[in-house]
C-alpha positions in Angstrom: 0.0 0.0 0.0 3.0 2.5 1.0 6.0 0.9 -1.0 5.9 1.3 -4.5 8.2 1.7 -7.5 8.0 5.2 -7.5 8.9 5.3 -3.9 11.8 3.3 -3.9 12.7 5.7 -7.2 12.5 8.9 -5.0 14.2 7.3 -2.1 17.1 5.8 -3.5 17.3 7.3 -6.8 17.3 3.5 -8.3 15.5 3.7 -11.6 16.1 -0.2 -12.3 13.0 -1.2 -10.6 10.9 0.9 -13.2 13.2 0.2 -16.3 12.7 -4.3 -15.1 8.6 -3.9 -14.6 7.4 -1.6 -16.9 6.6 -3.9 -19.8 4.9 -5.8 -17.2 3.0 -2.8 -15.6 2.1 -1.6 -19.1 0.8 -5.4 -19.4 -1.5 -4.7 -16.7 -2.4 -1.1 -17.0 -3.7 -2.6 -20.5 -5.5 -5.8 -19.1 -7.3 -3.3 -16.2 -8.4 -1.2 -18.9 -10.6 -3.6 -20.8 -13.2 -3.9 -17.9 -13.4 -0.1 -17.9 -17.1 1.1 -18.5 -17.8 4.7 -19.2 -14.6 5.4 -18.3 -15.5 3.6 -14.3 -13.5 0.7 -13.3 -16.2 -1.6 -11.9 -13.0 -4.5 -10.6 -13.3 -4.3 -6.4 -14.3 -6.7 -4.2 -13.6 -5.7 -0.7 -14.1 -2.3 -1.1 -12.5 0.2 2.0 -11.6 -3.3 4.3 -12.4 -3.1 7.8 -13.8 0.4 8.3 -14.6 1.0 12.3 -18.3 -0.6 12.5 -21.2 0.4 14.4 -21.4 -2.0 16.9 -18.6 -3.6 18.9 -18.7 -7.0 17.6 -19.3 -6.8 14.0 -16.3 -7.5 11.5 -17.7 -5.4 8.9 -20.0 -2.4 8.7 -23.6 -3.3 7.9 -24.6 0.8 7.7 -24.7 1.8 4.1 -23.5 5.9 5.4 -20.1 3.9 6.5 -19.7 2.0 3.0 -18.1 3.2 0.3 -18.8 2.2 -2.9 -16.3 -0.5 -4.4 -16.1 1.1 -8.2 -15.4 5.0 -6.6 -12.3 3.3 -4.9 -11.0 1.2 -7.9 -11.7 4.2 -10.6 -9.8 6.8 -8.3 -7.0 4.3 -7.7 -7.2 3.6 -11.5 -6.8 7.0 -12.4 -3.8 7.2 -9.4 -1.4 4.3 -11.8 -2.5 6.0 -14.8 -0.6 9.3 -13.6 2.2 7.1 -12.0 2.4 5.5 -15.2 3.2 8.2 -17.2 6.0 9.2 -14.9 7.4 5.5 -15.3 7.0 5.7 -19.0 9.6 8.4 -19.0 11.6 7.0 -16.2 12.0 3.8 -17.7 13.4 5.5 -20.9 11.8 2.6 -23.3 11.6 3.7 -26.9 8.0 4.4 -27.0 7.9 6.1 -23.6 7.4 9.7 -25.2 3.9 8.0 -26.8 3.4 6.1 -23.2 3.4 9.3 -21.2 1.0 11.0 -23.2 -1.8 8.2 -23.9 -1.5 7.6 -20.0 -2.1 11.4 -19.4 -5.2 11.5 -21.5 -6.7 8.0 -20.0 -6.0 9.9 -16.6 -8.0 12.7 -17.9 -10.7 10.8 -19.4 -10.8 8.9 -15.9 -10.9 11.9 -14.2 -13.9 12.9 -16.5 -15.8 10.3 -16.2 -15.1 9.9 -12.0 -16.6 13.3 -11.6 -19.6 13.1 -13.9 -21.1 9.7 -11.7 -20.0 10.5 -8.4 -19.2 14.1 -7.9 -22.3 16.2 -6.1 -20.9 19.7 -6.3 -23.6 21.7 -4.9 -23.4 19.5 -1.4 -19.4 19.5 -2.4 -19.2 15.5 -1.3 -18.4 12.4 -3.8 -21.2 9.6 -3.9 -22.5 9.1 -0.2 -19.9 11.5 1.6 -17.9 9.0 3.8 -14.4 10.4 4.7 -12.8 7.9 2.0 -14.7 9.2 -0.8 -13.2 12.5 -0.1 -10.0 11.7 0.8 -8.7 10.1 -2.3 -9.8 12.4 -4.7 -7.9 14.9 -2.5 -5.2 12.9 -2.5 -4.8 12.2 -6.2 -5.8 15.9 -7.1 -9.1 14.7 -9.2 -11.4 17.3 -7.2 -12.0 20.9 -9.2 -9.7 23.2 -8.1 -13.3 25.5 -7.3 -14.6 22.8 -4.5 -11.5 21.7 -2.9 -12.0 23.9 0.2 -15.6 23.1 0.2 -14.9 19.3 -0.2 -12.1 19.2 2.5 -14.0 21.0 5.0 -16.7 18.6 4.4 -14.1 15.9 5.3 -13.0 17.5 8.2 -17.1 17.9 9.5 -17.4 14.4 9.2 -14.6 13.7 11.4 -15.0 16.0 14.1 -18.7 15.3 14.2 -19.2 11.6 13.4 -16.1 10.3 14.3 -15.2 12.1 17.3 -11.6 13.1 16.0 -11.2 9.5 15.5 -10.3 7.3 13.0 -13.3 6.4 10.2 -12.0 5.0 7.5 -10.7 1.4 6.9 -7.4 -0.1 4.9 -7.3 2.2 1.8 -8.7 5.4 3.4 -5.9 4.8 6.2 -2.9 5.2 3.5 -3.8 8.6 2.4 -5.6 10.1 5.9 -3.2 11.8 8.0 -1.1 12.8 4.6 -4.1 14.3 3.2 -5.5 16.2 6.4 -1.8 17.7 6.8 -1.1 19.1 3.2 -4.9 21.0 3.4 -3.7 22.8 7.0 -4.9 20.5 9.5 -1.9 18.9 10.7 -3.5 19.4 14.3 -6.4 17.1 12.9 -4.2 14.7 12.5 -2.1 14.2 15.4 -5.3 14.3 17.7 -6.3 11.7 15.4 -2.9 10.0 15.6 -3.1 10.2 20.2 -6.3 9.1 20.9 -6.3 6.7 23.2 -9.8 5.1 22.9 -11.9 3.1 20.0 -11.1 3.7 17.0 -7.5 4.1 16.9 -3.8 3.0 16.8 -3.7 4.2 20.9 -6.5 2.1 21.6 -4.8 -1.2 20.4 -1.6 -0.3 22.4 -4.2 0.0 25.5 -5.5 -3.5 25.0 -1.9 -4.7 24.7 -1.3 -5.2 21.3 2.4 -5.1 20.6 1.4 -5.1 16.1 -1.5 -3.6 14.2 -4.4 -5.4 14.4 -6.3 -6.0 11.2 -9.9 -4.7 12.9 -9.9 -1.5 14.6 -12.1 -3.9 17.1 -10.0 -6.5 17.1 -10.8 -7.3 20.6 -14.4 -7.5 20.4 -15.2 -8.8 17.0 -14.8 -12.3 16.0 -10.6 -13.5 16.4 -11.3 -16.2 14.0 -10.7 -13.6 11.2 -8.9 -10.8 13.0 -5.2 -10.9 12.3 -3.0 -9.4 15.0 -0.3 -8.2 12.6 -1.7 -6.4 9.8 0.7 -3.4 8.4 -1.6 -2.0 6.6 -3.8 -0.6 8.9 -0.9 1.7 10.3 -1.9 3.8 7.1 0.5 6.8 6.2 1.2 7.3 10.2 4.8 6.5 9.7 5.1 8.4 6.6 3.3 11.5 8.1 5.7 11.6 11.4 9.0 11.6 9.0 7.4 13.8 6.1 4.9 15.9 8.0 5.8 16.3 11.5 9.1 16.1 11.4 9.2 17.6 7.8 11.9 15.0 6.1 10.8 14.8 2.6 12.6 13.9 -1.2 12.1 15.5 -4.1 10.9 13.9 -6.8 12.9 16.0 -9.3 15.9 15.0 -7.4 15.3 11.1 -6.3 17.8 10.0 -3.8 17.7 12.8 -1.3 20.2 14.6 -4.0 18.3 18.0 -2.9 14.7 17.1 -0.4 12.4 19.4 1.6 12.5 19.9 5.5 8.8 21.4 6.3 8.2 20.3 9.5 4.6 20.7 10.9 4.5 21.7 14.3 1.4 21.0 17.1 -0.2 22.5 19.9 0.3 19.4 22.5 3.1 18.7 21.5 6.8 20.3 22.8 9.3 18.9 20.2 9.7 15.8 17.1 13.1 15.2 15.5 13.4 12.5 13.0 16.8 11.1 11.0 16.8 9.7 7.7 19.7 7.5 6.4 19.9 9.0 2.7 22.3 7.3 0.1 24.5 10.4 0.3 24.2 10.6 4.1 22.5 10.9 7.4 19.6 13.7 7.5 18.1 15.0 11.1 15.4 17.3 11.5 14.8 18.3 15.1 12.1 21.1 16.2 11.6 22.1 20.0 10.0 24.8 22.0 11.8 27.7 23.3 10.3 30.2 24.9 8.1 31.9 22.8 9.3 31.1 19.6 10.6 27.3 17.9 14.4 26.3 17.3 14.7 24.3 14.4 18.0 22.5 13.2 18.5 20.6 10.3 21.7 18.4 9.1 22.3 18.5 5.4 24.9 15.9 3.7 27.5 16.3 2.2 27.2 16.9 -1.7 23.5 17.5 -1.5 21.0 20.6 -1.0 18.0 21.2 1.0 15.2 23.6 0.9 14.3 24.6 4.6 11.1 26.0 5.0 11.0 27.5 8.7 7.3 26.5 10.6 5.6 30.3 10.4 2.4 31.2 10.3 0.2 27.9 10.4 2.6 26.9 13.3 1.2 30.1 15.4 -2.2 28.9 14.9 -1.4 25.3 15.8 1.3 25.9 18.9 1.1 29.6 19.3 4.5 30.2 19.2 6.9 32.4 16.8 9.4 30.5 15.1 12.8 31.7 16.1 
């Protein structure tokens, strides 16, 4: 769900995983496409797994408000490889990757298109039945118009404040994209209330009823074990990914994979007093390391050798969450 080829591309700066699987991605970017139908990939079965149910000893959700619909997930993810893959087609420098990028680009479009026109309500600014997933990943794969965004986010941000009591809502695939997504629209204080709470739904409520891994039910303890596993990855989400690249601020730059130049843009948090975070880069160790002093924030940053970073100092948005002056 986290670990990708283009991942392990802006990581490392290896483009041999891209360059050995594209003819088989393009294989399966072409197979996928036959069941499209109006431009909606219909191909999901388990649709967002394991969302937090109503009652306490149910594996799934039987309320159709907490559902959504399999085909909205699969399209938008769809639409997600189709963008990917026109990176990769340039990436993997194959002969016909010039002609790859493009067709890619304009079945993204056409995706796009046709994702809006059946689930997209723009006067009540939601996507199908509104759940938090449905509005997350079309935020996070930039296919909401550029006019609703505010309107569609806020609507996200209702629905967790109100019907999930700052907690988590969403299951496996609305998990990889949740904190990530609440962070880069302003609320990074959204998400690290979601991240501490310490009682159902959450991460802090497993570590309460002793769970040393992830449980694969955010009621793992009350629904039925025979299909819980105790050690399931994926439910962690983007958590890990948002404390390097949002909290702590460690991120690469896709225009320069391998940590050759990355991003510090840490996120600082009323509640909390200080985050530092190291990276082991191919060109060197990088630390990021924000604390509280005084009035204002100290930030200091360690850049390797033979590589550049662009430090953007927490300002601003970090007075509104932690009401300090940076310094």
């Amino acid at each position: 769900f986290i670990l990708g080829p283009a991942t392990i591309y802006e990581q490392y700066g290896d483009a041999r995983v891209i360059q050995r699987n594209y003819p088989a991605m393009k294989k399966w970017i072409e197979y996928m496409r036959t069941f499209l139908k109006d431009g909606i990939m219909p191909k999901n079965t388990y649709g967002d797994w394991c969302v937090p149910p109503e009652k306490p000893e149910l594996i799934h959700s039987q309320d159709p408000a907490r559902q959504t619909q399999g085909a909205l997930l699969s399209t938008a993810y769809y639409h997600h490889m189709l963008k990917l893959m026109s990176q990769y087609a340039t990436i993997a420098g194959q002969p016909d990757g010039a002609n790859d990028a493009k067709d890619y680009e304009a079945l993204a479009a056409q995706t796009k298109a046709a994702f809006l026109a059946k689930y997209f309500n723009e006067g009540a600014a939601k996507f199908d039945n509104g759940t938090q997933t449905s509005a997350i990943l079309p935020l996070a794969f930039d296919m909401v118009p550029n006019a609703s965004r505010t309107a569609v986010f806020d609507g996200l941000v209702r629905k967790i404040e109100q019907e999930s009591g700052n907690h988590v809502g969403v299951g496996l695939v609305g998990a990889q994209w949740l904190m990530r997504t609440l962070s880069e629209n302003g609320r990074a204080d959204l998400a690290f209330t979601i991240a501490t709470q310490k009682t159902y739904p959450g991460w802090g409520y497993m570590v309460g009823k002793g769970a040393t891994t992830i449980w694969e039910l955010w009621n793992g303890d009350t629904a039925d074990p025979a299909m819980n596993s105790g050690n399931h990855v994926m439910q962690v989400g983007d958590l890990g990914v948002w404390m390097y690249e949002y909290l702590a601020g460690i991120r690469p730059d896709p225009a320069n994979p391998g940590f050759r130049h990355f991003f510090v843009k840490p996120q600082p948090v009323r509640g909390l007093n200080f985050a530092k975070a190291t990276h082991r880069s191919p060109y060197g160790e990088i630390r990021s390391e924000w604390r509280r002093a005084g009035n204002g924030l100290t930030l200091e940053v360690t850049v390797p050798p033979n590589t550049t970073a662009t430090i953007e100092a927490p300002g601003a948005d970090a007075t509104e969450a932690g009401g300090l002056q940076p310094t």
